[in-house]
C-alpha positions in Angstrom: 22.0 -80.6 48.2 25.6 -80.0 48.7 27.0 -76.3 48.0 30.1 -74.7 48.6 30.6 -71.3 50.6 33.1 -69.6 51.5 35.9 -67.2 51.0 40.0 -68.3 50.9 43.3 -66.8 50.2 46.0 -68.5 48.7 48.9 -68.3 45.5 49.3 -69.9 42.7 52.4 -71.8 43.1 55.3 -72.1 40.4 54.0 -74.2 38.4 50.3 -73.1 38.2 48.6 -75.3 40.3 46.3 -73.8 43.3 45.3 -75.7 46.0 41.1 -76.6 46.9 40.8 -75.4 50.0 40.0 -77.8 52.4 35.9 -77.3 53.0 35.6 -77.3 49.1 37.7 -80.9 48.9 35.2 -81.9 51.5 32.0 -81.3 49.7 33.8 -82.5 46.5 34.4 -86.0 48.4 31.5 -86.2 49.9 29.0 -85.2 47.0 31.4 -85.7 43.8 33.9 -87.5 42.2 37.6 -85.2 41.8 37.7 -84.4 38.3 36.7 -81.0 37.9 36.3 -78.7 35.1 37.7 -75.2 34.8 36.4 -72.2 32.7 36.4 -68.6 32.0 33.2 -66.7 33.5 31.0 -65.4 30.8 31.6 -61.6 31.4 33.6 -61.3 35.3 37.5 -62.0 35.0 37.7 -65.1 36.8 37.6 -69.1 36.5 34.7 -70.9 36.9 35.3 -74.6 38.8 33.2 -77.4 38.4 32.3 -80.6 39.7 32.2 -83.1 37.0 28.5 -83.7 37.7 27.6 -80.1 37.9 29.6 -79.2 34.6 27.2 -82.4 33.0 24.1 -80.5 34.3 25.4 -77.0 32.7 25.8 -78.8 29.4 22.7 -80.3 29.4 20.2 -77.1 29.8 23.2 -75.8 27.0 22.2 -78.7 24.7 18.1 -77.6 24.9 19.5 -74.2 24.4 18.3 -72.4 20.7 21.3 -73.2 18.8 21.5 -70.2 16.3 21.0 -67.4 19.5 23.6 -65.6 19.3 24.0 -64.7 23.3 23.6 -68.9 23.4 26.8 -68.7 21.0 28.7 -66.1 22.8 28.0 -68.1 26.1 29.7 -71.9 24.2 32.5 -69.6 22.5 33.5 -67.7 26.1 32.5 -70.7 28.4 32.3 -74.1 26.9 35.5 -73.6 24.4 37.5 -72.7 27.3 36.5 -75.9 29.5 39.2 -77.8 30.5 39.5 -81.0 32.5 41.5 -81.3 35.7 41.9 -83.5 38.0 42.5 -82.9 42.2 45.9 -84.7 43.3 47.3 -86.4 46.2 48.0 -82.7 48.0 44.1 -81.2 47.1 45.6 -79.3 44.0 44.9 -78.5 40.8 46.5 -77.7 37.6 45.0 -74.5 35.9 45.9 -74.3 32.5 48.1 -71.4 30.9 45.4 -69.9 28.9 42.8 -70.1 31.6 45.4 -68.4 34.0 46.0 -65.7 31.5 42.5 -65.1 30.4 41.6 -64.4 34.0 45.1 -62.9 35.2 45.5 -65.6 37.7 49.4 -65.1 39.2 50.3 -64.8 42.5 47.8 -63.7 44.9 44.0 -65.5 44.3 41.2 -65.7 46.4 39.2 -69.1 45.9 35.1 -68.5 46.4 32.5 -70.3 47.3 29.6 -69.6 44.5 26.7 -72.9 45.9 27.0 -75.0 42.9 30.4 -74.2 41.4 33.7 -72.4 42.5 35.0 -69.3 41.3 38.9 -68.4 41.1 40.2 -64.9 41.3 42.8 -62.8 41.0 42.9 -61.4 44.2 42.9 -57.2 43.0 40.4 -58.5 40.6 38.3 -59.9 43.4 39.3 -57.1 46.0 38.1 -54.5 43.2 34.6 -56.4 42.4 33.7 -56.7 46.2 34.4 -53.1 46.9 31.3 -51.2 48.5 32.4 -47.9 47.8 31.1 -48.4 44.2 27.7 -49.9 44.8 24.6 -48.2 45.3 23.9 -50.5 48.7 20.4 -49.2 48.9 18.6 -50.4 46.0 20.6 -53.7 46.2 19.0 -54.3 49.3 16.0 -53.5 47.9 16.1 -55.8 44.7 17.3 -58.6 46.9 14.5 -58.1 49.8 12.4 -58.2 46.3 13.9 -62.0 46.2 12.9 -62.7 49.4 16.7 -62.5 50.7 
């Protein structure tokens, strides 16, 4: 099953377009076709990247979803309603949309993770900031996790 991993630096150029790194383009090529689909996170202030096929799977377990829930109605309003479609071009790039970019205060410096199934897109303070250690209590994450069997 193909997954992407990783962690990459880049900027979002002039016109808002960011480039897939290389690896990602790879496993896109290999396991997908290029159009992607790109969303706000739920809750975190960051874009979501999809593979076409991954973005069908989402909406289908969406679809069998309790309509009237109102966390199931936060989730379409925040994630679904935000979707939009874009396509990789010649150079590996994509086109975020203006809203999306300012929803998730993607300018200049982003970092570009790896996330197994999709791809998230970060400001990279944002990112910086959610990564920092100093602010975690590392014991009893190690614990809940050794609790997953990881």
């Amino acid at each position: 099953m193909p997954a992407f991993s990783g962690k990459y630096y880049y900027n979002v150029d002039p016109k808002g377009r960011i480039i897939i790194p290389s690896p990602f383009r790879k496993t896109i090529s290999a396991h997908y076709n290029t159009k992607l689909y790109v969303a706000n996170a739920l809750f975190d202030r960051c874009l979501h990247i999809y593979p076409q096929e991954e973005w069908n799977r989402l909406e289908e377990k969406v679809r069998e979803l309790p309509r009237m829930d109102k966390d199931i109605k936060l989730f379409k309003r925040r994630v679904i309603a935000s979707a939009a479609e874009c396509e990789l071009d010649k150079q590996g790039r994509i086109l975020i949309p203006a809203a999306l970019r300012e929803d998730a205060g993607i300018n200049g410096d982003i970092a570009i993770v790896g996330q197994i199934e999709k791809i998230e897109l970060w400001n990279r303070k944002e990112w910086d900031a959610v990564v920092d250690l100093s602010e975690v209590d590392q014991e009893a994450v190690e614990e809940k996790l050794a609790g997953y069997g990881l």
